[in-house]
C-alpha positions as CSV (number, residue, x, y, z in Angstrom):
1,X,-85.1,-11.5,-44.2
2,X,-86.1,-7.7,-43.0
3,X,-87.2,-10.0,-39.8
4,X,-83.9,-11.4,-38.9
5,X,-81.8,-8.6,-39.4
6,X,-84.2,-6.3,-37.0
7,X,-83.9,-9.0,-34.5
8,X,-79.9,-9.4,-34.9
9,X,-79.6,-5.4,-34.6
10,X,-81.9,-5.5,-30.9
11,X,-79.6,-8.7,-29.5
12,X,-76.5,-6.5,-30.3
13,X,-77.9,-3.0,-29.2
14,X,-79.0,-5.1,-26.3
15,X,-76.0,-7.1,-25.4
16,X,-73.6,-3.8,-25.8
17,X,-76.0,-1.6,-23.9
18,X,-75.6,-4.7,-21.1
19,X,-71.8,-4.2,-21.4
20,X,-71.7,-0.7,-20.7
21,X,-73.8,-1.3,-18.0
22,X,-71.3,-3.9,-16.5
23,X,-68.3,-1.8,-17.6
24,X,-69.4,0.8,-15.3
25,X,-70.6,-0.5,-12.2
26,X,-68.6,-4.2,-11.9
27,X,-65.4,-4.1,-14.2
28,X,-63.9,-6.5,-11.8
29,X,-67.0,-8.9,-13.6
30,X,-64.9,-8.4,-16.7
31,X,-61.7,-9.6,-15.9
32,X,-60.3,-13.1,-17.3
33,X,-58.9,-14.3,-14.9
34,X,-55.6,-13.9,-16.1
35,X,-53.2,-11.9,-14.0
36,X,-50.0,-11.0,-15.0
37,X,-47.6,-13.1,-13.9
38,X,-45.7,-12.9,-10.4
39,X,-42.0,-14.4,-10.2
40,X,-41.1,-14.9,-6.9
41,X,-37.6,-13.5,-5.9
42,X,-36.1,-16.7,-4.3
43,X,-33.2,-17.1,-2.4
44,X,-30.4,-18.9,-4.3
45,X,-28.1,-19.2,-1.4
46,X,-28.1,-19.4,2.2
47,X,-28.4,-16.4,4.5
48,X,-24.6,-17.3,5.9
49,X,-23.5,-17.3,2.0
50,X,-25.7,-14.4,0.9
51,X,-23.9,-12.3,4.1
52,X,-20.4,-13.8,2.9
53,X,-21.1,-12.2,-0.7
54,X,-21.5,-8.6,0.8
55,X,-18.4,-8.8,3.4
56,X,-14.8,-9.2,3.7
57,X,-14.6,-12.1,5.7
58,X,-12.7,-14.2,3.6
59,X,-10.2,-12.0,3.1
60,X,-9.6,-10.7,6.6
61,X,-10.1,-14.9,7.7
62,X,-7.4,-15.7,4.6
63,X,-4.7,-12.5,6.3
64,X,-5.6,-12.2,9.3
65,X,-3.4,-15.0,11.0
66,X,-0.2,-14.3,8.9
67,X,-0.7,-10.3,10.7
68,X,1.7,-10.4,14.4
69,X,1.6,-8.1,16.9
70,X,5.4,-6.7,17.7
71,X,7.1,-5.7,21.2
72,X,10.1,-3.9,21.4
73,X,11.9,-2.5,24.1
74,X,15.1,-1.0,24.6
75,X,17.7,-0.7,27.4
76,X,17.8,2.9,28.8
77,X,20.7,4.9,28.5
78,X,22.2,5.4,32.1
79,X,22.2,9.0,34.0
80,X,25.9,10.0,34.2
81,X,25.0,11.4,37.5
82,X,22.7,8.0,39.0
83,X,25.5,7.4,41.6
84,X,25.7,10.6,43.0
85,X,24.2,10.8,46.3
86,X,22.9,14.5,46.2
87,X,21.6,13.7,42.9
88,X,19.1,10.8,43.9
89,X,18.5,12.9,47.2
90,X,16.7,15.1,44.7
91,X,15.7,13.7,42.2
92,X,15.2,9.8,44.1
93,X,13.8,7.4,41.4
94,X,13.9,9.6,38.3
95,X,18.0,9.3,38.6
96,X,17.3,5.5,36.9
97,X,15.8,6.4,32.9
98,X,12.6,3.8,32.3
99,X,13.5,1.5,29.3
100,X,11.6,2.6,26.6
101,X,9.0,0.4,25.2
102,X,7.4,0.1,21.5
103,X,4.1,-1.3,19.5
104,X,4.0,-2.2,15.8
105,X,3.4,-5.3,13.4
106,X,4.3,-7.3,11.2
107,X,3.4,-10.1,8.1
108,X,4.4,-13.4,7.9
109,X,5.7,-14.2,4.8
110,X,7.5,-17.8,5.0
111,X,6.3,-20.8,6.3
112,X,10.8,-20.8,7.4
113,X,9.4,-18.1,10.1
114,X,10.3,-14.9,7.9
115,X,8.1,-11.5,8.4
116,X,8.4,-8.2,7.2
117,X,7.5,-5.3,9.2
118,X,9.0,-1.5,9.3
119,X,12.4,-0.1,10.5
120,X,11.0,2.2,12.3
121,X,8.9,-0.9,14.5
122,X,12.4,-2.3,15.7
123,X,15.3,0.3,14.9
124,X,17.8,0.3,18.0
125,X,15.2,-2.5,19.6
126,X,17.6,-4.5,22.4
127,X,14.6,-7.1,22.4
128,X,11.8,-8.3,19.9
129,X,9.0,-10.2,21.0
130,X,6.5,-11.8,18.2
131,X,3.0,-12.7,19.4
132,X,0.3,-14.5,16.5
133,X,-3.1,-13.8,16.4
134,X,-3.4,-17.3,17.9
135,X,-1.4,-16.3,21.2
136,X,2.0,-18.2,20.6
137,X,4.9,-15.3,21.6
138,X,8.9,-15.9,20.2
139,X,11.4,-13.6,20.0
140,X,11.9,-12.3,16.8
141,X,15.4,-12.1,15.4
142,X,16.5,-9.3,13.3
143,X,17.4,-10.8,9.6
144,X,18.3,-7.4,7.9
145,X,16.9,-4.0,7.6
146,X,16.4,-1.2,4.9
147,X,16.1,2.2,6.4
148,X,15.7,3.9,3.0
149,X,12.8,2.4,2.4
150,X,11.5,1.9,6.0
151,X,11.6,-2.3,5.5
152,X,12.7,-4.9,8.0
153,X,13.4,-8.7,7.5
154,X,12.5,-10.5,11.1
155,X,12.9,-14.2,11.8
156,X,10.4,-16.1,14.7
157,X,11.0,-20.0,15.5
158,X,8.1,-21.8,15.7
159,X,6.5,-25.0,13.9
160,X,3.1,-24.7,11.9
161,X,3.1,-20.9,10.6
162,X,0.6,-19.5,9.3
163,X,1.2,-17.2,5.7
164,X,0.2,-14.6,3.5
165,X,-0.2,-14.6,-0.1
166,X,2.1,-11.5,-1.5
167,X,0.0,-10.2,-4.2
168,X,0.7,-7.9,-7.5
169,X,0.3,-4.6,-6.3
170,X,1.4,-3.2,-9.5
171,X,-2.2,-4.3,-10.7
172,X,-3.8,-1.9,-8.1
173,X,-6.3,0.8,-9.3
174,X,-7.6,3.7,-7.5
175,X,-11.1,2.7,-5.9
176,X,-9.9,-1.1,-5.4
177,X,-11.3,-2.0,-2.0
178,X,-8.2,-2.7,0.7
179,X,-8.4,-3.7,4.2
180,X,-5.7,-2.3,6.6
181,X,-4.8,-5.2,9.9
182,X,-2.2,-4.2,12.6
183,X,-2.5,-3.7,16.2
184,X,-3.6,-0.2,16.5
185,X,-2.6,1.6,20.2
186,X,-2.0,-2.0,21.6
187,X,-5.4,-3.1,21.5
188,X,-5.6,-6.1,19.4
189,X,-5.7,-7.2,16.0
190,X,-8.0,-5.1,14.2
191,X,-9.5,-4.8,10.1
192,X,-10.3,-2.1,8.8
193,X,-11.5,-1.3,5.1
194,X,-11.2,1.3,2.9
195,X,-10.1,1.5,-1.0
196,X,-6.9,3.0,-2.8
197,X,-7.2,6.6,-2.7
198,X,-4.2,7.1,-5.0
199,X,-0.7,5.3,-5.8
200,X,2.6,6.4,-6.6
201,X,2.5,9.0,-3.4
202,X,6.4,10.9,-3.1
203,X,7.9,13.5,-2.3
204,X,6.3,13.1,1.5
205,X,10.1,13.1,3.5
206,X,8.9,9.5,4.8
207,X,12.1,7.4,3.6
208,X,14.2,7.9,0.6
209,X,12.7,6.0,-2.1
210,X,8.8,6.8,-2.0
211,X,6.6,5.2,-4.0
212,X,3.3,4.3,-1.5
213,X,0.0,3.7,-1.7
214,X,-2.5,6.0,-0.2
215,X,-5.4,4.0,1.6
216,X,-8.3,6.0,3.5
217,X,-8.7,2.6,5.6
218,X,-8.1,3.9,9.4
219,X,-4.2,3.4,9.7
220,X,-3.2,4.1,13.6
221,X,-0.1,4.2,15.3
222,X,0.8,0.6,16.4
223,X,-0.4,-0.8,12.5
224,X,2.9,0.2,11.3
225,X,4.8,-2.9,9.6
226,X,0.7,-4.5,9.1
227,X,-0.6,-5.9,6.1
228,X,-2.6,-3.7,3.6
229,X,-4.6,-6.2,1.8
230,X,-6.9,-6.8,-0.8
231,X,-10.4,-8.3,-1.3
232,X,-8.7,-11.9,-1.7
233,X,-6.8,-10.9,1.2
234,X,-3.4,-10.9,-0.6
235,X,-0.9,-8.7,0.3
236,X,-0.8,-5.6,-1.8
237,X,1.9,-3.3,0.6
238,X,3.2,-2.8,4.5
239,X,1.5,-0.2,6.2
240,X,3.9,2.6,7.5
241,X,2.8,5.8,7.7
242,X,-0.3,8.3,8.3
243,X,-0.9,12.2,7.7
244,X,-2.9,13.2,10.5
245,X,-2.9,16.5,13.0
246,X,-4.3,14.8,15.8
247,X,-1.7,11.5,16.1
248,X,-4.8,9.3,14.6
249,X,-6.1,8.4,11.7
250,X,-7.6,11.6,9.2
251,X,-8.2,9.1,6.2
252,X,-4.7,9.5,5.0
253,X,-2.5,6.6,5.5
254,X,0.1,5.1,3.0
255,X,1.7,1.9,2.8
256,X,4.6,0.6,0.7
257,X,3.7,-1.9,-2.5
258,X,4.6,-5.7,-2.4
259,X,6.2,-5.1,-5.0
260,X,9.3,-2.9,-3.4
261,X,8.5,-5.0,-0.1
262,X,9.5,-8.4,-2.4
263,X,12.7,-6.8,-3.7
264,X,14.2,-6.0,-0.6
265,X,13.3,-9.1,1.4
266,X,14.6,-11.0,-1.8
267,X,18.3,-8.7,-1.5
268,X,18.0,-9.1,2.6
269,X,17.7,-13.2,2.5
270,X,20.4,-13.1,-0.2
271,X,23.2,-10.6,0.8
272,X,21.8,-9.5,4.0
273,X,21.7,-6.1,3.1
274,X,19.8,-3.9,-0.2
275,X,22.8,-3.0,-2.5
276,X,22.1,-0.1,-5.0
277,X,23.2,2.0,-7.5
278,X,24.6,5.1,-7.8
279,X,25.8,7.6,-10.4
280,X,26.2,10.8,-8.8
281,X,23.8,13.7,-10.4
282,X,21.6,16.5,-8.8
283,X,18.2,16.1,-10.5
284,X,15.4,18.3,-10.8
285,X,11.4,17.9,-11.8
286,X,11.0,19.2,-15.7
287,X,9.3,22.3,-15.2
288,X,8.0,24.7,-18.0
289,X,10.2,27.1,-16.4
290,X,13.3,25.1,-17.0
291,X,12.4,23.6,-20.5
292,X,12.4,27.4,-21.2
293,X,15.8,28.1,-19.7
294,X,17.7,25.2,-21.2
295,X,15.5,25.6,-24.9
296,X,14.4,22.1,-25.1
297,X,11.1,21.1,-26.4
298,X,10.6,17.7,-23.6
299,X,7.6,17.9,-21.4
300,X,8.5,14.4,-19.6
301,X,11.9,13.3,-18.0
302,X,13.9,14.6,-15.4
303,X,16.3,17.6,-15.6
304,X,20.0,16.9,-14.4
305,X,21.2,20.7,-12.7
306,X,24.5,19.1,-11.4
307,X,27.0,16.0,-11.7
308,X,29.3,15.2,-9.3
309,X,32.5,16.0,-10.6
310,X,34.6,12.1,-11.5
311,X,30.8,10.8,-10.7
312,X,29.8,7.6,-12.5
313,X,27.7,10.7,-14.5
314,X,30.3,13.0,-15.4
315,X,32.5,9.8,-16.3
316,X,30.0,9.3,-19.1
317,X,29.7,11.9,-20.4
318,X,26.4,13.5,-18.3
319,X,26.5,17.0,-18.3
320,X,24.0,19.9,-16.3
321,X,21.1,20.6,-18.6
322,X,20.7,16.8,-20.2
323,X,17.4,15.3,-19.8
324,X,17.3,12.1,-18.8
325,X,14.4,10.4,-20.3
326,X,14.9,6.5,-19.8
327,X,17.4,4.4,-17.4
328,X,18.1,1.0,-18.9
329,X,15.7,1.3,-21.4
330,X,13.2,1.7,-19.0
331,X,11.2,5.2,-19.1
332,X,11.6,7.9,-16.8
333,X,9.0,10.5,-16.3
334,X,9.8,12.3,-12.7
335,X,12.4,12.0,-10.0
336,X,11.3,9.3,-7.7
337,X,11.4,7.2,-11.2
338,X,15.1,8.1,-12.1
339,X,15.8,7.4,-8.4
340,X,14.0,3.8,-8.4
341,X,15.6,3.4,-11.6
342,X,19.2,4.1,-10.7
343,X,18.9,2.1,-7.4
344,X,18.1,-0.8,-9.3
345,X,21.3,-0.9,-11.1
346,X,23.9,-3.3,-10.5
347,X,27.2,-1.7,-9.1
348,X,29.4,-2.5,-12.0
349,X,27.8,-3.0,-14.5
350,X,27.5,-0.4,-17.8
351,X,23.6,0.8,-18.4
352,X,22.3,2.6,-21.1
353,X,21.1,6.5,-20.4
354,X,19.2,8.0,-23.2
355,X,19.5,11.7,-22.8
356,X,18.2,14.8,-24.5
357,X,20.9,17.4,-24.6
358,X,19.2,20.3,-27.0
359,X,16.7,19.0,-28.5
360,X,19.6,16.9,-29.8
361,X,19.0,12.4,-28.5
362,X,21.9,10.5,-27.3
363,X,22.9,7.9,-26.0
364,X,25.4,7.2,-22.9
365,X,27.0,4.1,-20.9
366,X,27.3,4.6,-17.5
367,X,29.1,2.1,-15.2
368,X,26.7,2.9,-11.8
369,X,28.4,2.7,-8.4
370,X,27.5,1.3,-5.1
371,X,25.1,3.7,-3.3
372,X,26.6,4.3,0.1
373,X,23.7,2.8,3.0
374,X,21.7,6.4,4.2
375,X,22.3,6.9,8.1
376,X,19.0,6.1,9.9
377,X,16.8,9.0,11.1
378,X,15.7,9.6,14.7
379,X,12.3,8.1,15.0
């Protein structure tokens, strides 16, 4: 027995003293085989769908051919002085004004040939000409316009129109990815992306009822009255307007939402004109300093510092100092609200104000007025 365990103790010294020896000078002997296992990374599409998944192309190929180019030009106004011979002696051709040309866009909205597009793009316009991405020109045909909001309703004859889907652009974030197409400085149609820098921009002496969406997407002169859409390539507002120091685009361009757009296209092709209320009240931001002065405890609404004296206001009641905090049961916070919010009323007919007069609620009937139409600006 002392035999076989002396032998089973030299095989193991022997077979661990080989294993060190292996173990240090061919570990690669030791391996099993096994490796760990590899997983290829295959490609589940195809190189045009894989390139499709990180673009826009659907959206700008869905919008694109619903975005027109516009031409306007306008009859200039004759020199009271073209007939005079000295005067053309000296001054020749410059006697005779050159008409005066302009560049914009628009979005085709109706398969009937309706497009919206700016004021400003054919305000004063003695001709409108409509040219599609796919060539085809038509005059366009002024439907209605909305110069306190900077909207126009056009009308173009022609068979087989192409159009854009109008979107919810109350459902708009900040960061939602957007892609700007006009006809920047004449060029030709051009996309350009960017997101939603910020919504709800006011207060920016653009039109009269401000409520736009700030885009960093490059907005030039000549996408005016183009679609701002989203990465569907619904509409989601009607480019208009850019902040910039140099006459191109900083990053800073706004657009106004589908959602005002729809309203006044809707009031245009139904009355053809945007009909409004009015009640006839000075308001004012709520500032700490005024919650102070007036002793009222409100840190949202919108301070009224004069009514019109036999106003729709003063008629109800409204007095300087009140806070108005909801129009119609619908909430007001600042004084682009109360302004969207009176507008919307229908001349006429009695809405509900809900007031804070001294820390003190009430609750007043107004009978709104019809807002007289703003005179439009020089553009």
């Amino acid at each position: 027995m002392k035999r076989y365990w002396l032998l089973f103790s030299q095989s193991v010294t022997l077979l661990l003293a080989l294993w060190f020896v292996v173990a240090t000078l061919k570990p690669q002997w030791l391996e099993t085989g096994q490796r760990p296992a590899v997983v290829p990374v295959l490609e589940s599409t195809s190189p045009a769908a894989a390139a499709a998944a990180s673009s826009y192309r659907n959206a700008a190929r869905a919008a694109a051919p619903a975005v027109v180019s516009i031409s306007t030009s306008k009859a200039p106004a004759r020199n009271p002085y073209a007939n005079d011979p000295w005067f053309r002696f000296f001054y020749g051709d410059q006697a005779e004004s050159q008409p005066q040309t302009g560049l914009g866009s628009g979005v085709i909205v109706s398969p009937a040939g309706y497009l919206l597009t700016n004021h400003h793009v054919i305000a004063d316009a003695d001709e409108i000409e409509v040219q599609l991405s796919d060539g085809r020109k038509a005059p366009g045909r002024v439907i209605g316009t909305d110069p306190e909001t900077d909207l126009a309703v056009l009308k173009i004859d022609l068979e087989r129109l192409p159009t854009i889907t109008l979107g919810d652009s109350e459902q708009l974030a900040v960061g939602d990815v957007v892609l700007a197409i006009g006809n920047p400085f004449g060029v030709g149609q051009t996309v350009t992306s960017g997101i939603v820098s910020a919504l709800g921009r006011n207060q920016l002496g653009i039109n009269t009822f401000e409520n736009f969406i700030q885009t960093d997407a490059a907005i030039n002169p000549g996408n005016s009255g183009g679609a701002l859409v989203d990465a569907q390539g619904r509409l989601m507002g009607i480019n208009t307007a850019i902040y910039s120091r140099s006459g191109g685009s900083m990053g800073i361009g706004f657009a106004i939402p589908t959602s005002i757009a729809r309203q006044v296209m809707e009031a245009i092709l139904r009355d053809g004109k945007v009909t409004r209320g009015w009640i006839g009240v000075e308001p004012q931001a709520l500032t700490p300093e005024l919650a102070a002065y007036f002793d009222t405890e409100l840190r949202e609404g919108v301070m009224i510092t004069g009514v019109l004296q036999n106003g729709p206001a003063a008629q109800a009641g409204l007095r300087p100092g009140d806070v108005i905090v909801s129009v119609a049961e619908q909430p007001v916070r600042n004084v682009a609200g109360l302004l969207a919010a009176v507008a919307a009323l229908t001349p006429g007919k009695p809405a509900r104000l809900d007031v804070v007069r001294r820390n003190a609620h009430q609750q007043l009937q107004v009978v709104p007025a019809q807002r007289k139409a703003a005179v439009p600006r020089e553009q």
